[in-house]
C-alpha positions as CSV (number, residue, x, y, z in Angstrom):
1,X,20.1,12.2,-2.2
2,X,19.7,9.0,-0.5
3,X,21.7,5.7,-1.3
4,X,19.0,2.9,-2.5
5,X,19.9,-0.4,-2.1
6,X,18.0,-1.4,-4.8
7,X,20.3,0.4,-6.9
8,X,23.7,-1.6,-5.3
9,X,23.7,1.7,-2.6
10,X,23.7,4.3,-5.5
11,X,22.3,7.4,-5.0
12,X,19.6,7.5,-8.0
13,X,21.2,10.5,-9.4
14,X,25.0,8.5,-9.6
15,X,22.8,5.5,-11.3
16,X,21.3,8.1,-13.9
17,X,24.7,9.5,-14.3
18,X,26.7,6.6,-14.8
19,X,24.2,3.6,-16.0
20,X,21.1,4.4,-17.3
21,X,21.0,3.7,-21.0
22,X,25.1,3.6,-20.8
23,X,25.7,0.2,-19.3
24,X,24.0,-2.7,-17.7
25,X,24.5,-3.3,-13.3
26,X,24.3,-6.2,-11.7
27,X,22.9,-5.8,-8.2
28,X,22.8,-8.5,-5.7
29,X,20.0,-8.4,-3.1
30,X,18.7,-5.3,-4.2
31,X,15.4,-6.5,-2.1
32,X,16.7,-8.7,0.6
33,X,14.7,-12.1,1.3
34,X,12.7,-10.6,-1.9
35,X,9.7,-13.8,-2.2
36,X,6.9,-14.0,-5.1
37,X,4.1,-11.3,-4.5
38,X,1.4,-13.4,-6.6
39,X,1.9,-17.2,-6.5
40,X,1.7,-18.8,-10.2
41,X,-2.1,-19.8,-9.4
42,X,-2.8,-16.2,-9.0
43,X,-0.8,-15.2,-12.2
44,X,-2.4,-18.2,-14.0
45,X,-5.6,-16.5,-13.5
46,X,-4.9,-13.2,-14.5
47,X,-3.5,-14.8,-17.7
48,X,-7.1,-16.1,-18.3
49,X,-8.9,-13.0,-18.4
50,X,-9.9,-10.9,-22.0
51,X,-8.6,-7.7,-20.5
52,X,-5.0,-8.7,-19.5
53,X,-2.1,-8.8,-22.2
54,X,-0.5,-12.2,-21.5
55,X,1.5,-14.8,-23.7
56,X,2.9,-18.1,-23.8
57,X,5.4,-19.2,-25.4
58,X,6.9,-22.9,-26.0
59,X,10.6,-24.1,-27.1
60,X,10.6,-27.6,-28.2
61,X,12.7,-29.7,-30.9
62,X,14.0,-26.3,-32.0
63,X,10.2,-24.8,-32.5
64,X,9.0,-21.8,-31.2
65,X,5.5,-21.4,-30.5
66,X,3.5,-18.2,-29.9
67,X,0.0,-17.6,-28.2
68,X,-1.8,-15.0,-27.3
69,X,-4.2,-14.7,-24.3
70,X,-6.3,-15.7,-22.5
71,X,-4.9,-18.4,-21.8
72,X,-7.3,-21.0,-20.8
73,X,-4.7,-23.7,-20.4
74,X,-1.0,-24.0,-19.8
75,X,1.2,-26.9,-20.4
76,X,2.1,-29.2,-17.0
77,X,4.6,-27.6,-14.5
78,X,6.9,-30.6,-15.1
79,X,7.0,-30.1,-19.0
80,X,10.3,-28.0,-19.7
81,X,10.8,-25.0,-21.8
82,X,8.0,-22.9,-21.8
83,X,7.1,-19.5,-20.2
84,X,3.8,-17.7,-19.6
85,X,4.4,-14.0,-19.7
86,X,1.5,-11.5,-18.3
87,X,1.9,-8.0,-18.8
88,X,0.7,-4.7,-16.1
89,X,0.2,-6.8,-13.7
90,X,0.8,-3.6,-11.1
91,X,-2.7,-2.9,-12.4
92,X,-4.5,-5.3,-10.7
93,X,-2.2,-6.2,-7.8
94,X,-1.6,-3.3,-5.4
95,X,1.7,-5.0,-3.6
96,X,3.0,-5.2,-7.7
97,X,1.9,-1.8,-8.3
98,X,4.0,-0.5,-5.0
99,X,6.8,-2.6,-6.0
100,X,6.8,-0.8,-9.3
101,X,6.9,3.1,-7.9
102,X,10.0,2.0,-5.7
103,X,11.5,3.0,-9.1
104,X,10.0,6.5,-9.8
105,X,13.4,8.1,-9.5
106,X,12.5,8.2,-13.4
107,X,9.6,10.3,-14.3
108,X,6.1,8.3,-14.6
109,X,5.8,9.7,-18.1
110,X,8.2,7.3,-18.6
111,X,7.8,4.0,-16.2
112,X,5.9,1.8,-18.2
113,X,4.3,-1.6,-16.2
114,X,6.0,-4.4,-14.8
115,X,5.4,-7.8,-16.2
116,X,5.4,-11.1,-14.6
117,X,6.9,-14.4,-16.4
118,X,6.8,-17.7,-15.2
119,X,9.1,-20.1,-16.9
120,X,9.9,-23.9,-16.2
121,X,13.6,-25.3,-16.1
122,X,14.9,-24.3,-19.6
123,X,12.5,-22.1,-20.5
124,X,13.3,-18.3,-21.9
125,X,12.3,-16.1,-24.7
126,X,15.3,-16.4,-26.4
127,X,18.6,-14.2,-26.8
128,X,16.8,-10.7,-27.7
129,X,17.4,-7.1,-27.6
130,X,14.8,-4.3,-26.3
131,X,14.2,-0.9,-27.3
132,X,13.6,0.1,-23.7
133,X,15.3,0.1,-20.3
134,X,14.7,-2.8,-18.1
135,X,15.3,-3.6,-14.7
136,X,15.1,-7.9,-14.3
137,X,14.4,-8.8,-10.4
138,X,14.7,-12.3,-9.7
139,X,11.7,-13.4,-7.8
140,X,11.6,-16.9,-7.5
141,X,14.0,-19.9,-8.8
142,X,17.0,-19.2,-10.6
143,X,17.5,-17.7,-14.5
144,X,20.8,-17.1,-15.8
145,X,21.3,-13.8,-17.9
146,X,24.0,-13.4,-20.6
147,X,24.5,-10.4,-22.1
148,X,26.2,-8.8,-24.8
149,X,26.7,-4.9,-26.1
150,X,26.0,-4.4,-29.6
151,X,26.8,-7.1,-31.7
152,X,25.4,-8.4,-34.5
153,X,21.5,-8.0,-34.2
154,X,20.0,-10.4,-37.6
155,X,16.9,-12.0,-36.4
156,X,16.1,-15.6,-37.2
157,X,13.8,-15.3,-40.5
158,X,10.4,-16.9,-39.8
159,X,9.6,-16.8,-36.0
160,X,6.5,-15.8,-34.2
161,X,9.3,-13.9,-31.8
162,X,12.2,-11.9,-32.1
163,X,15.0,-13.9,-31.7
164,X,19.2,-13.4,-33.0
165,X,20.6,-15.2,-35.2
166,X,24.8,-15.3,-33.9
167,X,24.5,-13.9,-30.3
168,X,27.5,-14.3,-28.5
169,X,27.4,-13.2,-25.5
170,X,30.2,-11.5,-23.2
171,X,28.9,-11.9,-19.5
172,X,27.0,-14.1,-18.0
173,X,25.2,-14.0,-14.5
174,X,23.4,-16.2,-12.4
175,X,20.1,-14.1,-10.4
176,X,18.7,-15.8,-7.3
177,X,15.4,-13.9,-5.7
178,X,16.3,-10.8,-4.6
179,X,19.0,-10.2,-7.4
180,X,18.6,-7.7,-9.7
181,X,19.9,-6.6,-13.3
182,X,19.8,-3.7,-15.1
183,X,19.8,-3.4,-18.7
184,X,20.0,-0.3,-21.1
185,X,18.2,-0.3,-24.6
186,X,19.4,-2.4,-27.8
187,X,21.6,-4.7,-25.0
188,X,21.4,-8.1,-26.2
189,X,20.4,-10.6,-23.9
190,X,18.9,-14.2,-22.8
191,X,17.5,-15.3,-20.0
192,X,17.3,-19.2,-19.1
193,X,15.3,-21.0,-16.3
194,X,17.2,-23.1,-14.2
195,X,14.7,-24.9,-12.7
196,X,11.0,-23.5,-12.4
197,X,11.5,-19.8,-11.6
198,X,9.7,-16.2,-11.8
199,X,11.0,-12.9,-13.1
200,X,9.7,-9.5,-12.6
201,X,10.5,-6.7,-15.7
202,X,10.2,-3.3,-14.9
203,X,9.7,-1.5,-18.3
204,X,9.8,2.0,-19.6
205,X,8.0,3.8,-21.8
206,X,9.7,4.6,-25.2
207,X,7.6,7.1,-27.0
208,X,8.1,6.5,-31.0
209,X,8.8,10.0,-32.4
210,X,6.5,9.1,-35.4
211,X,3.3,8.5,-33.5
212,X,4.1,11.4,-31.5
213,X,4.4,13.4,-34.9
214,X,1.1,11.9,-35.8
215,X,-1.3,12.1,-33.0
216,X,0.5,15.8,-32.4
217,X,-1.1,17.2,-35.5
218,X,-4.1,15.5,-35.0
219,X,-4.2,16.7,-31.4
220,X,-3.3,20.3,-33.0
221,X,-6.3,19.9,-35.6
222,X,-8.4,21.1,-33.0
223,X,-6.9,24.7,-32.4
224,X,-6.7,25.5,-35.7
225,X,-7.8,28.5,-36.9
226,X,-7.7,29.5,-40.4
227,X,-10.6,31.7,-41.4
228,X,-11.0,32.8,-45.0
229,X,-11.8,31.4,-48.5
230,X,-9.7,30.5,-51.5
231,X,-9.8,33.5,-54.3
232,X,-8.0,34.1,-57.1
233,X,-8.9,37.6,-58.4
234,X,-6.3,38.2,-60.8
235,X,-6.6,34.6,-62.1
236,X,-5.0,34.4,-65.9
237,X,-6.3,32.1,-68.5
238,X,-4.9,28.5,-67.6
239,X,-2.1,27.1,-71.2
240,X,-1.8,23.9,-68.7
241,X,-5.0,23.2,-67.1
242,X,-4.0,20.3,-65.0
243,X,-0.9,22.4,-63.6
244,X,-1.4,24.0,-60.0
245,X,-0.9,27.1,-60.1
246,X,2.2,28.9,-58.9
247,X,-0.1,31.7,-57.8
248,X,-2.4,28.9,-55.8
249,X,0.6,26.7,-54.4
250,X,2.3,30.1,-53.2
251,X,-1.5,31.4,-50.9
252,X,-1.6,27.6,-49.9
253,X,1.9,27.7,-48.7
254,X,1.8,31.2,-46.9
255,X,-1.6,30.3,-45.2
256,X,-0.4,26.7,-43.9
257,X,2.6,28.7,-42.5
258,X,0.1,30.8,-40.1
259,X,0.0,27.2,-38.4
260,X,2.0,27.9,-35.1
261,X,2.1,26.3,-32.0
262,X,4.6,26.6,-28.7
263,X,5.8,24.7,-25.7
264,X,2.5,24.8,-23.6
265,X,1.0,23.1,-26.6
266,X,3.6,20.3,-26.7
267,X,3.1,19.9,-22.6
268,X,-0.5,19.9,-23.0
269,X,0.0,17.6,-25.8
270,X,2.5,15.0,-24.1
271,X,0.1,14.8,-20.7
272,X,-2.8,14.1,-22.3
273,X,-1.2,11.6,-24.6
274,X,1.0,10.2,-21.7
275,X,-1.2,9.6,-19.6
276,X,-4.1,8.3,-22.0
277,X,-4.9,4.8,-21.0
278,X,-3.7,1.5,-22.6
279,X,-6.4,0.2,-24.8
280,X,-6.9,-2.8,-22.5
281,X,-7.5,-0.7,-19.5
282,X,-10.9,-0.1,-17.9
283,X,-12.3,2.1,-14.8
284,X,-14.6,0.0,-12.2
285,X,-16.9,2.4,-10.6
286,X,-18.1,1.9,-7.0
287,X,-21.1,-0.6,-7.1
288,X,-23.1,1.8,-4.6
289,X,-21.4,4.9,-4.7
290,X,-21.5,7.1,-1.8
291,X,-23.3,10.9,-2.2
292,X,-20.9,13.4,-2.3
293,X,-21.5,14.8,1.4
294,X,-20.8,10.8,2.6
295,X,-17.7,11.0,0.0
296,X,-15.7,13.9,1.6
297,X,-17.0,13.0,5.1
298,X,-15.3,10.0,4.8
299,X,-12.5,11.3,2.4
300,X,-11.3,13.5,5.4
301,X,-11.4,10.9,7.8
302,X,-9.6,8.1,5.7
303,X,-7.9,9.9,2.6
304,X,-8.3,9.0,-0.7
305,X,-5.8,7.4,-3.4
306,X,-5.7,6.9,-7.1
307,X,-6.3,3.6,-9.2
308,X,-4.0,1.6,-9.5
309,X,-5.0,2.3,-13.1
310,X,-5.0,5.8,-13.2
311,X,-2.0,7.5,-14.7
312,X,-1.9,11.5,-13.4
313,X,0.6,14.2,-14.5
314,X,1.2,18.0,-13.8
315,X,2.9,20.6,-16.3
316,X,3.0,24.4,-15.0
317,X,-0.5,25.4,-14.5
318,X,-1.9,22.2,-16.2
319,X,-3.0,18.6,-14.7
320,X,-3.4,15.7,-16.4
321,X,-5.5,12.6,-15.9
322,X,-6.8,9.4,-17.7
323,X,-6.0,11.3,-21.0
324,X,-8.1,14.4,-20.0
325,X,-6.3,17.7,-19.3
326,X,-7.4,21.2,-17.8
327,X,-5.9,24.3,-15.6
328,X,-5.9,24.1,-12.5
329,X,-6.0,27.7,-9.8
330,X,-3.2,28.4,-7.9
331,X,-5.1,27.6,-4.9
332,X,-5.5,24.3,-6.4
333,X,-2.4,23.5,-7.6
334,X,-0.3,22.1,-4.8
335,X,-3.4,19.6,-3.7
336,X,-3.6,17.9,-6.9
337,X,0.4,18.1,-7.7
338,X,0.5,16.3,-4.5
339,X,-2.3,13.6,-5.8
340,X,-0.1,13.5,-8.5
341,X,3.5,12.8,-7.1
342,X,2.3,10.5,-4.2
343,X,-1.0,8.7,-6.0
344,X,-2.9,9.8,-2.7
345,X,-3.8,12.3,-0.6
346,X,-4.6,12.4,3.5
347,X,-7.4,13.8,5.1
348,X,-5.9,16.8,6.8
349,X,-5.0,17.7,2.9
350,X,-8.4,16.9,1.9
351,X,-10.2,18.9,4.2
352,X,-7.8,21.7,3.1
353,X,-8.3,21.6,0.1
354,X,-10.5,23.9,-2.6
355,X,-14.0,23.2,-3.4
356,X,-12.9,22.4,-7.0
357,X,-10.7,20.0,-5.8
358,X,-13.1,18.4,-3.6
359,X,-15.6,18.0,-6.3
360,X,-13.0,16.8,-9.1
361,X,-11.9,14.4,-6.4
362,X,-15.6,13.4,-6.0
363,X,-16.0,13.1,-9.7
364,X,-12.8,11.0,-9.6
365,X,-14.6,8.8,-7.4
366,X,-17.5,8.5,-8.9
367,X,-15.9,6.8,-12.7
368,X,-13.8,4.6,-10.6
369,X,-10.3,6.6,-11.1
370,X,-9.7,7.3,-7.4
371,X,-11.1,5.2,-4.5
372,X,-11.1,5.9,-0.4
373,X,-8.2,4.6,1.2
């Protein structure tokens, strides 16, 4: 497997092997001459509009201040110690977005977004820990990281944010643009503007085993099948009437028990779930869409690719997209796996392909989930 720079010319498997979610690396120029994609009027903008998470947040006599987008105004450029934070911005920028799959050596089930945050000299979020990897690119400006394993993790009592109480860190780094640190969950950590500067955080997905529990049975609720009434033929006179009945609690029991379910139901399960949209996300169909003879006409010519939105998956004979799941032929299969893996597909593959595919690539089309390239 190839060496990456952007992981310090490891192979991605030796970087899984020996740092992810183990121990934080430091790499310097892991994108050479690495300059802003979006400049902070652009970002600014996207931090003004209802459907994008964003956040500012202010450090000044010791207070912290927290608020939520939009934001329709920020404070001067030449105050000190704030920092506007705007979340998925790979959804609406496509250089962002391409940034963010130079890092799908980890499965998309599990690459989250990359977020944007914009901090004059000073400014941070505080010294913090995540529940998820991260990778910090430096993209404009200078922050200094320090860092610290384990530690003691109190919060301060009364804060809109989460920040420790007694960090003490251990290292401490300096990132210029183009420098890059890794960091594995629960690390402790704070990054400080020196000067006006701009950070990219490339997050991953950390599913919490409760709400998968949750939405699994609910998601189950629907294959059911438990035909059949309560009865009690040999019912005896009741001594406790508000006592269940050992008879009752025992058919309950051995009836609930019929409730199975297997792998290809957790698969089906995790890529409809996984791939669901964020509640924030929405699907702009083509103002004048084209007929469906136009659509592949040009499709074959030109290809086709996914939304930067759209979040598509594969399990065995199974594809997943937008939240919504079916089987796919075998002839149809490697078309769509393709989709999948390289969020597009060419012409030649296109004109190849079944004429299921070529209508669910139509369909696609037509909600705003794919577009022509």
């Amino acid at each position: 497997m190839q060496k990456l720079q952007l992981l310090g010319n490891l192979t991605p498997a030796q970087f899984l092997r020996d740092y992810w979610q183990k121990k934080p690396l430091l790499i310097r120029q892991a994108i050479p001459n690495f300059k802003p994609l979006l400049k902070f009027e652009k970002l600014a903008e996207l931090a003004r509009q209802n459907h994008v998470e964003s956040r500012l947040l202010t450090h000044a006599n010791g207070d912290w201040n927290l608020q939520h987008g939009p934001l329709a105004e920020l404070p001067s450029r030449e105050r000190r110690e704030w920092t506007m934070l705007v979340q998925g911005v790979n959804l609406y920028d496509a250089r962002v977005d391409a940034l963010l799959r130079q890092f799908r050596f980890v499965p998309q089930t599990r690459l989250d977004d990359l977020m944007i945050s914009f901090a004059t000299d000073g400014g941070g979020v505080g010294p913090h820990y995540d529940s998820y990897d991260v990778f910090l690119l430096q993209a404009h400006g200078k922050r200094r990281w320090r860092i610290s394993k384990g530690g003691d993790q109190t919060l301060v009592d009364g804060l809109p944010v989460k920040i420790l109480a007694n960090f003490e860190p251990d290292e401490e780094y300096v990132l210029e643009p183009g420098d890059m640190l890794y960091l594995p969950p629960l690390y402790n950590h704070d990054g400080i503007a020196e000067g006006e500067c701009m950070t990219y955080s490339v997050g991953f997905r950390v599913p919490n085993f409760q709400e998968l529990g949750e939405n699994f049975l609910q998601f189950m609720a629907d294959s059911i099948d438990l035909p059949g009434l309560y009865t009690d033929p040999a019912l005896k006179p009741a001594t406790k009437p508000a006592e269940i009945p050992a008879d009752m609690l025992a058919t309950v029991t051995e009836e609930l028990n019929k409730v199975r379910w297997d792998e290809e139901d957790v698969a089906i399960f995790l890529g409809e779930y996984m791939s669901e949209p964020k509640h924030n996300v929405f699907f702009t169909p083509p103002a004048k869409p084209l007929a469906i003879g136009r659509f592949l006409e040009s499709a074959e010519k030109r290809g086709v690719k996914l939304s930067l939105k759209t979040q598509m998956l594969y399990r065995g004979k199974h594809v997943f997209i937008n939240g919504e799941s079916f089987q796919a032929g075998r002839a149809d299969k490697p078309a769509l796996a393709l989709l999948a893996d390289e969020r597009a597909l060419d012409g030649a593959a296109i004109a190849s392909a079944t004429e299921d595919v070529r209508d669910a690539l139509y369909t696609w089309y037509h909600d705003g989930w794919l577009e022509l390239a």
